[in-house]
C-alpha angles and dihedrals in degrees: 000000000000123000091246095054095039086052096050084061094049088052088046093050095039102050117118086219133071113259121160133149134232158170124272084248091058096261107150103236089182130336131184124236098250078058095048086041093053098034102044103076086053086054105106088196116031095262143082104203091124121037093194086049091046093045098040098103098058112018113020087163099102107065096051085040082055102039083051096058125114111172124088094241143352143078113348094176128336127198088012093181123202137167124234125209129261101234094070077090114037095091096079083049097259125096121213134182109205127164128214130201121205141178148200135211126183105222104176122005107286098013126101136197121199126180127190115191113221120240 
């Protein structure tokens, strides 16, 4: 692998926001930590395989914003913006609201990117 490759990685995994890549259907080609850390407690299985699955409780929009379209590349939503409930945290006795804003770039034909700042 290059440096500069190997950099670009480094960058990916590294990032304090979250960046990861898919398929049109939703299939998580790669996704960073800060991704997997922000995305998991909206996962209705353990897993991440799918972010339209993963998202589809409380933002179904992309994949019909996806599906929808047309163009070869460019901005397929951006500040897509979402509430999550109250009870991911409950567990640990506090209960916190909290929102989160996505988005989603088509970068090649059949590949997404989708970002989700931290907060």
């Amino acid at each position: 692998m290059s440096d500069e490759h190997e950099s670009l990685i480094q960058f990916l995994y590294l990032a304090p926001v979250g960046l990861g890549q898919c398929a049109s259907d939703g299939l998580v080609l790669m996704m960073n930590p800060k991704a997997a850390q922000i995305l998991m407690p909206l996962s209705p299985v353990p897993s991440l395989d799918n972010l339209f699955d993963v998202l589809g409780g409380v933002a179904p929009q992309p994949r019909a914003q996806v599906m929808a379209f047309d163009k070869p590349y460019g901005i397929v939503c951006d500040s897509l913006r979402f509430a999550v409930a109250s009870v991911v945290l409950q567990s640990c006795g506090n209960v916190f609201r909290y929102g989160l804003s996505n988005g989603l770039l088509r970068t090649i034909a059949e590949k997404e990117c989708a970002s989700c700042p931290s907060n």
